[in-house]
The first five atom37 places (N, CA, C, CB, O) and aatype in JSON, in Angstrom:
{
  "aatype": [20, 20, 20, 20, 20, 20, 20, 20, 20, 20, 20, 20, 20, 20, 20, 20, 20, 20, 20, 20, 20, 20, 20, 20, 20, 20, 20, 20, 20, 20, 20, 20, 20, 20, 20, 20, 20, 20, 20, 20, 20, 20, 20, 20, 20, 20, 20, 20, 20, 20, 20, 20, 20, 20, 20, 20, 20, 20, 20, 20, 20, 20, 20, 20, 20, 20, 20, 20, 20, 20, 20, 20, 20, 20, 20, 20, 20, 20, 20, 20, 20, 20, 20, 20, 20, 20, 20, 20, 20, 20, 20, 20, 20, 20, 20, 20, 20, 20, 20, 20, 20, 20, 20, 20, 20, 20, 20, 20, 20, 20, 20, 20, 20],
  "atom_mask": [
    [1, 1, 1, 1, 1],
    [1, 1, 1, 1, 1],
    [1, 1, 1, 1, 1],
    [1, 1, 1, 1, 1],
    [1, 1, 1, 1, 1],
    [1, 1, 1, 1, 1],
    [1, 1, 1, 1, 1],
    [1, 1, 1, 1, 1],
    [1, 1, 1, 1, 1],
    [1, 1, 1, 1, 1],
    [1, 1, 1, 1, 1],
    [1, 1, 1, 1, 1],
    [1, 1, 1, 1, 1],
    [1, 1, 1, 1, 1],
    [1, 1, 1, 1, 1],
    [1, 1, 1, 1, 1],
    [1, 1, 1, 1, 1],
    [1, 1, 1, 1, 1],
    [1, 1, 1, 1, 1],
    [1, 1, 1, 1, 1],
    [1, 1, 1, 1, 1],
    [1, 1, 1, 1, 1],
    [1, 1, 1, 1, 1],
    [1, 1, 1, 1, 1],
    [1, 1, 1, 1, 1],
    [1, 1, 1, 1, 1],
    [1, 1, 1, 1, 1],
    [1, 1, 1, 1, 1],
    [1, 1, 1, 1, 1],
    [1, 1, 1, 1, 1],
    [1, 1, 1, 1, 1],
    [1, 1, 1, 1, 1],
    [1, 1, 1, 1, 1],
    [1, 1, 1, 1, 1],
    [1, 1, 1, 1, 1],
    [1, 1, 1, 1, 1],
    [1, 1, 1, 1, 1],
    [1, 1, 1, 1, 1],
    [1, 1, 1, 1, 1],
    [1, 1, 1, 1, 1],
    [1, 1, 1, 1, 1],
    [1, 1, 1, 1, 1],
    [1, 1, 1, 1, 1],
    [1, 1, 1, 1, 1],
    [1, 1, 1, 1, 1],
    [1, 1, 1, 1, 1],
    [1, 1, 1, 1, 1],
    [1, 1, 1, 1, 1],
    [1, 1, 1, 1, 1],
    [1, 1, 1, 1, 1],
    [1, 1, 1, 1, 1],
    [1, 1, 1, 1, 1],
    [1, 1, 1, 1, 1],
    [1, 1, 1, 1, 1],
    [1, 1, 1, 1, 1],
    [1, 1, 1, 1, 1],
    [1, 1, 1, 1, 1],
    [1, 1, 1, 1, 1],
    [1, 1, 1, 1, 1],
    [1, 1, 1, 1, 1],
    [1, 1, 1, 1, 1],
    [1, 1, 1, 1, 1],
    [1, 1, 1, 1, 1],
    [1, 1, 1, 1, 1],
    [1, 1, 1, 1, 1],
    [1, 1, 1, 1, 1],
    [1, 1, 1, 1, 1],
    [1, 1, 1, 1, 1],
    [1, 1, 1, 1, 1],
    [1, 1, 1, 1, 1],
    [1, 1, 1, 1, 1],
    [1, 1, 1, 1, 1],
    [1, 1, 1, 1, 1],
    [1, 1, 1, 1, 1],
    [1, 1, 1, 1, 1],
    [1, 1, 1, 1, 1],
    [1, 1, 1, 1, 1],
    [1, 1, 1, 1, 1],
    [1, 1, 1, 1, 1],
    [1, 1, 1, 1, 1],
    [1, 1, 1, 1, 1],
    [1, 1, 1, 1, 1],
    [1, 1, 1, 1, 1],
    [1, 1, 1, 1, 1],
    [1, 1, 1, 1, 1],
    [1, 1, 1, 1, 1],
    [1, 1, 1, 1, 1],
    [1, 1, 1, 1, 1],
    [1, 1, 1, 1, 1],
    [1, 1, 1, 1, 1],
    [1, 1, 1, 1, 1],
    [1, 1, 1, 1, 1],
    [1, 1, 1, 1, 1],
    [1, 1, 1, 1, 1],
    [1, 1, 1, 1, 1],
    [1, 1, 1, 1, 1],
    [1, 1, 1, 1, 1],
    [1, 1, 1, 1, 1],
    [1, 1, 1, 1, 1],
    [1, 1, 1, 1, 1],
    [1, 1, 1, 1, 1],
    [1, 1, 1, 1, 1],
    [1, 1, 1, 1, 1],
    [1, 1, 1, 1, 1],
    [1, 1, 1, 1, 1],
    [1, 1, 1, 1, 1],
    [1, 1, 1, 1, 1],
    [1, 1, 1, 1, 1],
    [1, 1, 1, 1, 1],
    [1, 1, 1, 1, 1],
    [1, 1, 1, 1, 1],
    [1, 1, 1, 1, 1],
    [1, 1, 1, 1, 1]
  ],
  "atom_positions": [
    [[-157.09, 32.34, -45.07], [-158.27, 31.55, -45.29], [-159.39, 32.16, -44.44], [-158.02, 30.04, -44.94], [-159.34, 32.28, -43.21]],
    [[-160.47, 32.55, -45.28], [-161.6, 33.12, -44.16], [-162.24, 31.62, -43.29], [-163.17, 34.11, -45.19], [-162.23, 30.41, -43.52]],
    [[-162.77, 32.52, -42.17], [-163.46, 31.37, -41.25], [-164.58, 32.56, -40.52], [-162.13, 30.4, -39.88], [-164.42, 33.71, -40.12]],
    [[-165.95, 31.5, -40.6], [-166.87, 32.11, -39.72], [-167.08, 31.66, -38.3], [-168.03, 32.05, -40.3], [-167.14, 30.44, -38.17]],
    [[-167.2, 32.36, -37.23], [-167.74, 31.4, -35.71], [-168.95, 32.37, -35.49], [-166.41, 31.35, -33.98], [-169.26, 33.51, -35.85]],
    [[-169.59, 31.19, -34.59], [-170.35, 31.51, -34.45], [-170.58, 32.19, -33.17], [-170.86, 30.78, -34.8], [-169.44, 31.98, -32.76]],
    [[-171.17, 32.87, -32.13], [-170.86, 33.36, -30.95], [-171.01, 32.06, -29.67], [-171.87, 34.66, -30.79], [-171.97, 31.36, -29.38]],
    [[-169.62, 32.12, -29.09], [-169.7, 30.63, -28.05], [-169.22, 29.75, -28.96], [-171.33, 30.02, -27.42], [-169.62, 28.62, -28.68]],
    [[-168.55, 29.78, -29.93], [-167.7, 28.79, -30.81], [-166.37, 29.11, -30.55], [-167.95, 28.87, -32.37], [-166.0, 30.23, -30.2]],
    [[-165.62, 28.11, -30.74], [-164.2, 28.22, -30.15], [-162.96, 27.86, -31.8], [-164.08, 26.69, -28.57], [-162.85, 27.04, -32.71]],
    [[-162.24, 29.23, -31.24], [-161.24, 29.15, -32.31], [-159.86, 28.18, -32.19], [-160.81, 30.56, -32.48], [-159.23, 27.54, -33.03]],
    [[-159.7, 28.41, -30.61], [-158.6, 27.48, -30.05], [-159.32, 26.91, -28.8], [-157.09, 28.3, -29.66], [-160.45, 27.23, -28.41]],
    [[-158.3, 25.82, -28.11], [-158.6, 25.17, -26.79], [-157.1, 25.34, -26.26], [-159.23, 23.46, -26.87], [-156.1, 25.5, -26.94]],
    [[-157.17, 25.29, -25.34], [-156.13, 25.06, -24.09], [-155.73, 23.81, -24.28], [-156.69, 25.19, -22.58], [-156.56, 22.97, -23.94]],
    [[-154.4, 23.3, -24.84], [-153.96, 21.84, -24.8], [-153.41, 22.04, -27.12], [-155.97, 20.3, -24.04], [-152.59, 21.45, -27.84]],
    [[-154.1, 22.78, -27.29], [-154.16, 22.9, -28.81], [-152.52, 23.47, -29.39], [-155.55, 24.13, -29.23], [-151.94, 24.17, -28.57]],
    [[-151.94, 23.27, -30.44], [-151.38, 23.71, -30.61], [-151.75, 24.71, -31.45], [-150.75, 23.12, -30.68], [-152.53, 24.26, -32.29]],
    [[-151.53, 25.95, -31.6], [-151.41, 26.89, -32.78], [-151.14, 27.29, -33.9], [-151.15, 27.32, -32.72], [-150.01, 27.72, -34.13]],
    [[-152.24, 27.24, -34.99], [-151.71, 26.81, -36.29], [-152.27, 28.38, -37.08], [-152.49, 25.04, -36.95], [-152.32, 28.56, -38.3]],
    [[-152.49, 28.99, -36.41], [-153.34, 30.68, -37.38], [-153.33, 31.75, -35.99], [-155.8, 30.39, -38.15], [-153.63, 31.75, -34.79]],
    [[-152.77, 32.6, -37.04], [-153.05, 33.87, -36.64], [-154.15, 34.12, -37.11], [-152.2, 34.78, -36.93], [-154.3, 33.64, -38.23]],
    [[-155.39, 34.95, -36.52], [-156.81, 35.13, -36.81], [-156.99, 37.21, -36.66], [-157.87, 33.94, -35.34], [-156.93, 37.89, -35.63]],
    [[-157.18, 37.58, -37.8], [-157.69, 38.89, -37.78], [-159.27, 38.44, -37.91], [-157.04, 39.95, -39.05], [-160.06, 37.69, -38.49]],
    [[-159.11, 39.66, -36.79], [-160.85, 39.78, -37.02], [-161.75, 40.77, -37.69], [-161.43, 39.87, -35.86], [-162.11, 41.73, -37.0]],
    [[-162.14, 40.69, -38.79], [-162.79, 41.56, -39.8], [-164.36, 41.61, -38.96], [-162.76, 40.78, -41.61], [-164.86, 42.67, -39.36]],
    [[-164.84, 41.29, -38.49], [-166.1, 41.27, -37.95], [-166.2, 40.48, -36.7], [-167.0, 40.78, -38.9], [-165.74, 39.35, -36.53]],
    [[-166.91, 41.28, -35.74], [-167.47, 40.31, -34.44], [-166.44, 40.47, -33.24], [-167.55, 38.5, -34.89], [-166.03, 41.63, -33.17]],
    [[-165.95, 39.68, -32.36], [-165.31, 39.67, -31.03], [-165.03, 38.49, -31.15], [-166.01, 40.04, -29.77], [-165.69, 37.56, -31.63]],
    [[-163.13, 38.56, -30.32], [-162.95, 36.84, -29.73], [-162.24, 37.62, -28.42], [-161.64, 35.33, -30.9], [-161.66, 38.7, -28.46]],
    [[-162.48, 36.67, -27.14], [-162.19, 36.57, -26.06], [-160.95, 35.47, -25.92], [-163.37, 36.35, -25.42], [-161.24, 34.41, -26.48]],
    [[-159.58, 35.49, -25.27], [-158.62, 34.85, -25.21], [-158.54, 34.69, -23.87], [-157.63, 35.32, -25.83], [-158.25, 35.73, -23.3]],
    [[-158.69, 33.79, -23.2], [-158.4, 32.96, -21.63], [-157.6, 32.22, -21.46], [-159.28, 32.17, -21.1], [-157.09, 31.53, -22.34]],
    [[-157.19, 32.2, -19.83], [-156.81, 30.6, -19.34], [-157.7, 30.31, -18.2], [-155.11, 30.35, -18.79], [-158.25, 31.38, -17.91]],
    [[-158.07, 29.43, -17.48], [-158.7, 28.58, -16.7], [-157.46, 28.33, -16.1], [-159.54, 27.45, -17.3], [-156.47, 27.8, -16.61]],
    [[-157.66, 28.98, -14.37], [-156.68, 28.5, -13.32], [-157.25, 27.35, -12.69], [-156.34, 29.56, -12.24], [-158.38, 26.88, -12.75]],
    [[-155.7, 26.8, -11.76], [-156.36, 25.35, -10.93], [-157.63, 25.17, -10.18], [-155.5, 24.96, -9.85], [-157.8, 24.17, -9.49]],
    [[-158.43, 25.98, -10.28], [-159.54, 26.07, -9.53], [-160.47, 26.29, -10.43], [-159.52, 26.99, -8.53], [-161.57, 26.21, -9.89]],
    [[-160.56, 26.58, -11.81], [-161.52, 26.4, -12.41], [-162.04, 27.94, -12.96], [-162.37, 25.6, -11.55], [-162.77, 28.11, -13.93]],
    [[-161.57, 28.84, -12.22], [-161.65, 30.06, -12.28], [-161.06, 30.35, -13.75], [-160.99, 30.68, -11.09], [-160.05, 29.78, -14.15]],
    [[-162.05, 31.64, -14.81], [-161.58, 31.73, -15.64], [-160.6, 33.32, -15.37], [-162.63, 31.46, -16.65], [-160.82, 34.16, -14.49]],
    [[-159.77, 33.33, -16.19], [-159.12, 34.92, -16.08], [-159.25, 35.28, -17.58], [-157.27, 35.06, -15.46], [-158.79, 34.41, -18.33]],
    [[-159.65, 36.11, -18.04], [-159.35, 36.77, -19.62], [-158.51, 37.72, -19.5], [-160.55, 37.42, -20.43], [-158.53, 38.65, -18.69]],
    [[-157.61, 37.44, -20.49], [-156.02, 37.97, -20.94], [-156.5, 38.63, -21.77], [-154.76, 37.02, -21.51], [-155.99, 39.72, -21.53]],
    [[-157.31, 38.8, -22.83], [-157.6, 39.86, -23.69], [-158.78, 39.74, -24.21], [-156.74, 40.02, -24.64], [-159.47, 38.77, -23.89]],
    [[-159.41, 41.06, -25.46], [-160.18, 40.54, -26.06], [-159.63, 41.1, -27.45], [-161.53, 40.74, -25.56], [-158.62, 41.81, -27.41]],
    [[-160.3, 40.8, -28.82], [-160.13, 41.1, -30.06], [-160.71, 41.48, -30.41], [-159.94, 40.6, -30.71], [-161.67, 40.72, -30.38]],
    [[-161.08, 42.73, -31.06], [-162.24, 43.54, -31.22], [-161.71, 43.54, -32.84], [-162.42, 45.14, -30.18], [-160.62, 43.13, -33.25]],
    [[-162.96, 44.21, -33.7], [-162.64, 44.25, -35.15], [-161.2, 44.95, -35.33], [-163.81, 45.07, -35.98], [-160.67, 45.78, -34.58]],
    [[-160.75, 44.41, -36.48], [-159.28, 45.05, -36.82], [-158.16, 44.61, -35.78], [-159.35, 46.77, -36.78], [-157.2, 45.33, -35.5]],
    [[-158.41, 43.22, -35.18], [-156.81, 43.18, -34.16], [-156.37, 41.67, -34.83], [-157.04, 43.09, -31.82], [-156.64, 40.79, -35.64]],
    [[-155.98, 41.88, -34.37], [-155.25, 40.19, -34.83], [-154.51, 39.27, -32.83], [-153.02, 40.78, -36.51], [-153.91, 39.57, -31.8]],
    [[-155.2, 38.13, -33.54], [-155.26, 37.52, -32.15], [-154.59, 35.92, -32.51], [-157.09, 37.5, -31.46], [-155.05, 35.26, -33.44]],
    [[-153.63, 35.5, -31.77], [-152.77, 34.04, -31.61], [-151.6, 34.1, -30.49], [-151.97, 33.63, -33.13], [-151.01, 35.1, -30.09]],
    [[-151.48, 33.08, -30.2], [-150.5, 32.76, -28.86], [-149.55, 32.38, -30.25], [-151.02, 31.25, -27.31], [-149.66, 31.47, -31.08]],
    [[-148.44, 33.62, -30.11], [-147.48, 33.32, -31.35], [-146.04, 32.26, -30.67], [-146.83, 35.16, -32.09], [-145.37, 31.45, -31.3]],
    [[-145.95, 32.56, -29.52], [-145.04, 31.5, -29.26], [-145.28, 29.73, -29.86], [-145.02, 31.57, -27.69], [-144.55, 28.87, -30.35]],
    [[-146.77, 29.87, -29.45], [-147.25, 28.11, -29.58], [-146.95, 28.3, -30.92], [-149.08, 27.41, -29.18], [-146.04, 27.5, -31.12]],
    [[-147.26, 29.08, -32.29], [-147.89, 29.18, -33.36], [-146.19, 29.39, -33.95], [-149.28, 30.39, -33.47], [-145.83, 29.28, -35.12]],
    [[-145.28, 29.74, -32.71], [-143.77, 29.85, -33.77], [-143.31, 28.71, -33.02], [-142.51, 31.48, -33.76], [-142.26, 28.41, -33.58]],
    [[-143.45, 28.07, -32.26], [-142.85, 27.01, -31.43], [-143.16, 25.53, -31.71], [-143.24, 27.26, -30.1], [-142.44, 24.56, -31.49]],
    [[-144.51, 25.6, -32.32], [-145.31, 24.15, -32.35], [-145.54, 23.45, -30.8], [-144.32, 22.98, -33.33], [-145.48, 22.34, -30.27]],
    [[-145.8, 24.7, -30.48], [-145.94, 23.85, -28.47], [-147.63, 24.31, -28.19], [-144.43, 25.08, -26.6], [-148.32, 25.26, -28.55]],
    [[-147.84, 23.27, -27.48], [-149.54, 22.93, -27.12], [-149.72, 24.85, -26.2], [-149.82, 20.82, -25.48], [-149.12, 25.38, -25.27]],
    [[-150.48, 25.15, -26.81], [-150.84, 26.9, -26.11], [-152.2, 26.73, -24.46], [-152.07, 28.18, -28.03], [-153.18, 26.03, -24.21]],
    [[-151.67, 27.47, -23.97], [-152.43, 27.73, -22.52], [-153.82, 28.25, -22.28], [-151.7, 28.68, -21.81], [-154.65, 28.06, -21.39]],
    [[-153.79, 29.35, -23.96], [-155.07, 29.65, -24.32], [-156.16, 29.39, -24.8], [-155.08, 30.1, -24.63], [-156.0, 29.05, -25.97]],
    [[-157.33, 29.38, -24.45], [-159.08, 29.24, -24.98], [-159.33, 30.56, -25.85], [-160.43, 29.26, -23.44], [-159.4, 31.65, -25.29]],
    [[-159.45, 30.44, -27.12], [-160.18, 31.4, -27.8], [-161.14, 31.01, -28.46], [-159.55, 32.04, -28.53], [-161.26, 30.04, -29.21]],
    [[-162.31, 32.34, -27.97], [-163.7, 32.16, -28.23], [-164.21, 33.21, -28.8], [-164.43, 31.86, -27.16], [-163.79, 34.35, -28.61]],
    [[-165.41, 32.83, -29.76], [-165.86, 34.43, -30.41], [-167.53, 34.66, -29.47], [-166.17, 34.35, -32.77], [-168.51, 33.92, -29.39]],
    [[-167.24, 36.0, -28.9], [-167.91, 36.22, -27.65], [-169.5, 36.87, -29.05], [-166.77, 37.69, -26.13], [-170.69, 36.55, -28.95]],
    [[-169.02, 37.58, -29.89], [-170.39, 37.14, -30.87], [-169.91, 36.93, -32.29], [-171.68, 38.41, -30.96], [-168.74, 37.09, -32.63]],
    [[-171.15, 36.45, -33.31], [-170.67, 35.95, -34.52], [-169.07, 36.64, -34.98], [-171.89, 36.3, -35.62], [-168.53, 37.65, -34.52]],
    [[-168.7, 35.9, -35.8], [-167.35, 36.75, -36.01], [-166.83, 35.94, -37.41], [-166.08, 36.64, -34.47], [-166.81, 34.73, -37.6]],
    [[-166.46, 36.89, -38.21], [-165.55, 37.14, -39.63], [-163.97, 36.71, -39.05], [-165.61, 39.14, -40.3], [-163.61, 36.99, -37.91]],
    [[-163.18, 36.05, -39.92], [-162.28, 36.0, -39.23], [-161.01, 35.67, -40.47], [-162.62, 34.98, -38.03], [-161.42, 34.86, -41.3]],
    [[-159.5, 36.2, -40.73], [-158.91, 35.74, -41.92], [-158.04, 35.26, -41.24], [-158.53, 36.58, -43.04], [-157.29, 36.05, -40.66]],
    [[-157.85, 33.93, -41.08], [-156.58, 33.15, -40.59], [-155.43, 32.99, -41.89], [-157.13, 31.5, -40.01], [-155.56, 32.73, -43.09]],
    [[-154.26, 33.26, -41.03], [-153.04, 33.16, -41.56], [-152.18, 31.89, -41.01], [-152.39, 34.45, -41.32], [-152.5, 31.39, -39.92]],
    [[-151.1, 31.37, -41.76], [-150.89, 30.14, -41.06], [-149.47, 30.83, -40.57], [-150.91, 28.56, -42.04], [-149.37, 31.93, -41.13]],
    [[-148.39, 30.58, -39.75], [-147.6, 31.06, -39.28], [-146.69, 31.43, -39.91], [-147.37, 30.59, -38.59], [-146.3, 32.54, -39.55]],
    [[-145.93, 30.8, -41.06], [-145.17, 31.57, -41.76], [-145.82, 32.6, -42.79], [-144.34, 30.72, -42.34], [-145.09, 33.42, -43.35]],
    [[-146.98, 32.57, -43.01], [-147.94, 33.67, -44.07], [-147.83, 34.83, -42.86], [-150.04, 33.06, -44.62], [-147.45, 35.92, -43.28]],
    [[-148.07, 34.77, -41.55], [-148.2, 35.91, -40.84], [-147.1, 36.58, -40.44], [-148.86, 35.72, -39.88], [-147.29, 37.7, -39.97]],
    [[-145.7, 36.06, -40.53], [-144.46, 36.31, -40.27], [-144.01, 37.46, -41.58], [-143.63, 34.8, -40.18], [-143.76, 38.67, -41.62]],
    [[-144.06, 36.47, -42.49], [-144.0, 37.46, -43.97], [-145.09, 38.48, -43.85], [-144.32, 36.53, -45.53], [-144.81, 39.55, -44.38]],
    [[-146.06, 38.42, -43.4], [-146.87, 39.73, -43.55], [-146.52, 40.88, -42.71], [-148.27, 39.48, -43.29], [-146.77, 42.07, -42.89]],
    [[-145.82, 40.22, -41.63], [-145.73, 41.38, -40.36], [-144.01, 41.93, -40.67], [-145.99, 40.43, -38.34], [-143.52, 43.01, -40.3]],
    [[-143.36, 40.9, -41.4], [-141.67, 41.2, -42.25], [-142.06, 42.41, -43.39], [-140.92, 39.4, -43.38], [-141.19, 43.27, -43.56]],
    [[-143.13, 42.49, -44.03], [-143.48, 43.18, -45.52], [-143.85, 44.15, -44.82], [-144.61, 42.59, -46.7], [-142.92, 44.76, -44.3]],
    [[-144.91, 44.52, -44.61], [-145.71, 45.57, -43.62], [-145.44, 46.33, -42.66], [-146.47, 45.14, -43.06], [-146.41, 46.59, -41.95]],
    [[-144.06, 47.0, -42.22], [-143.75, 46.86, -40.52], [-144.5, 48.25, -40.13], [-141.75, 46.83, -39.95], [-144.32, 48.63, -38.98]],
    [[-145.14, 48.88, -40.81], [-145.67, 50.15, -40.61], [-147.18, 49.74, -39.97], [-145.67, 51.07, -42.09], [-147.92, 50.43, -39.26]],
    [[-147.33, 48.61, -40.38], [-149.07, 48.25, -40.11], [-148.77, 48.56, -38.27], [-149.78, 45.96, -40.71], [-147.79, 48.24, -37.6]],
    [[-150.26, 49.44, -37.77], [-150.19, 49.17, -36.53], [-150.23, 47.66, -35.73], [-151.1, 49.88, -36.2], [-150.63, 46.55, -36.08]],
    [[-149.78, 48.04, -34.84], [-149.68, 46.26, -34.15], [-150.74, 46.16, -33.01], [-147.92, 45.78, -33.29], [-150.49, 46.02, -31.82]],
    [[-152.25, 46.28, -33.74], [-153.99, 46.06, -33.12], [-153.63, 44.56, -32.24], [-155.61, 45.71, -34.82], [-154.34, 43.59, -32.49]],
    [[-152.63, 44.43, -31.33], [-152.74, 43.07, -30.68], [-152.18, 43.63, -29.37], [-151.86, 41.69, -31.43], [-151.87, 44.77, -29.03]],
    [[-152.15, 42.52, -28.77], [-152.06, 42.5, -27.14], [-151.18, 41.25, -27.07], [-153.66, 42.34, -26.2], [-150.72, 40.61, -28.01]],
    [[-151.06, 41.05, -25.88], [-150.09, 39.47, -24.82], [-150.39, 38.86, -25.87], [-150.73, 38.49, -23.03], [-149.93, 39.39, -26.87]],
    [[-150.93, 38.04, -26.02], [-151.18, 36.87, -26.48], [-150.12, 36.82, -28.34], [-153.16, 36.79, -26.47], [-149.32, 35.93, -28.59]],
    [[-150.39, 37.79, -29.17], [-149.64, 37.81, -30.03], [-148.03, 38.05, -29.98], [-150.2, 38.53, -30.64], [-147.21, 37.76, -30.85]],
    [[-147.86, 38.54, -29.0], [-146.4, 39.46, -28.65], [-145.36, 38.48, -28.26], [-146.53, 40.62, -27.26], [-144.2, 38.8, -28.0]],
    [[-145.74, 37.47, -28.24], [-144.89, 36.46, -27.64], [-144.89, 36.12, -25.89], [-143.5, 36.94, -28.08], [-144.7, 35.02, -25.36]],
    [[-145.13, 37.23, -25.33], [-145.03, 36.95, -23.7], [-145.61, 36.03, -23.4], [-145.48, 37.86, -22.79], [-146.69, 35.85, -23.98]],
    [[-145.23, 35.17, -22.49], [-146.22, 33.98, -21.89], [-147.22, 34.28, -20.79], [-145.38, 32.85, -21.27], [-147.23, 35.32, -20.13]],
    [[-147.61, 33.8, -20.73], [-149.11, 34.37, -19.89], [-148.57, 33.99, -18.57], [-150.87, 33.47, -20.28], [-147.74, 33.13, -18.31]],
    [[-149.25, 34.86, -17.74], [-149.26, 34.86, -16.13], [-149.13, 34.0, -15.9], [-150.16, 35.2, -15.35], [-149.71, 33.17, -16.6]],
    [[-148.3, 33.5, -14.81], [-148.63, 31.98, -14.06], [-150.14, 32.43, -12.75], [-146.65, 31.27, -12.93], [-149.97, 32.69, -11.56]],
    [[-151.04, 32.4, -13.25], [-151.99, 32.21, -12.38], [-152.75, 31.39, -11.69], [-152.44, 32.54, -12.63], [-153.39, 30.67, -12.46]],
    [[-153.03, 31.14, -10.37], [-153.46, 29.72, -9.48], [-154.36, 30.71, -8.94], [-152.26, 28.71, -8.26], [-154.31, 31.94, -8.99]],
    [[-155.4, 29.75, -8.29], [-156.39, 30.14, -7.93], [-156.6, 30.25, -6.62], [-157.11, 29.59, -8.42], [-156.13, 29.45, -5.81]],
    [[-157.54, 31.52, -6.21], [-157.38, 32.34, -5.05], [-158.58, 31.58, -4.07], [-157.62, 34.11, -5.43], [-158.79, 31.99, -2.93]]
  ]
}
């Protein structure tokens, strides 16, 4: 399903569960967490052509740690979790344009300094 944001529009929240994997055909998204202090850390960014989701939350149905934001306007084709499973099962040659956040690893336990 395409989706547009706008820059400083938010794709996910921290507390959200995960319902799309999001390629980005156009624009930037920034993926964070906010430690106990308020401090932000960015875990990645998504530049055109990557594909960006906290796939644990998005294969788990568990509330995700991450804030994703599109740092400017941004094109975006969300997949819902089993559409992105079958795509990445069909495809296995496609490069894998992702980072942490898709790979399953859980993010840093980070507290603030």
């Amino acid at each position: 399903m395409p989706r547009s944001l706008r820059a400083g529009a938010f794709l996910q929240r921290a507390g959200d569960v995960t319902r799309h994997a999001a390629f980005v055909a156009r624009g930037c998204l920034r993926n964070y967490v906010i430690d106990d202090k308020g401090k932000e850390h960015i875990v990645q960014f998504a530049p055109e052509t990557w594909w960006l989701a906290d796939a644990v939350s998005l294969r788990e149905r568990t509330p995700s740690p991450y804030f994703i934001e599109a740092i400017e306007d941004s094109e975006l084709l969300l997949l819902d979790g089993p559409s992105h499973q079958r795509s990445s099962t069909a495809f296995p040659a496609m490069p894998p344009r992702s980072a942490t956040a898709c790979s399953g690893t859980p993010p840093p336990r980070i507290s603030g300094s």
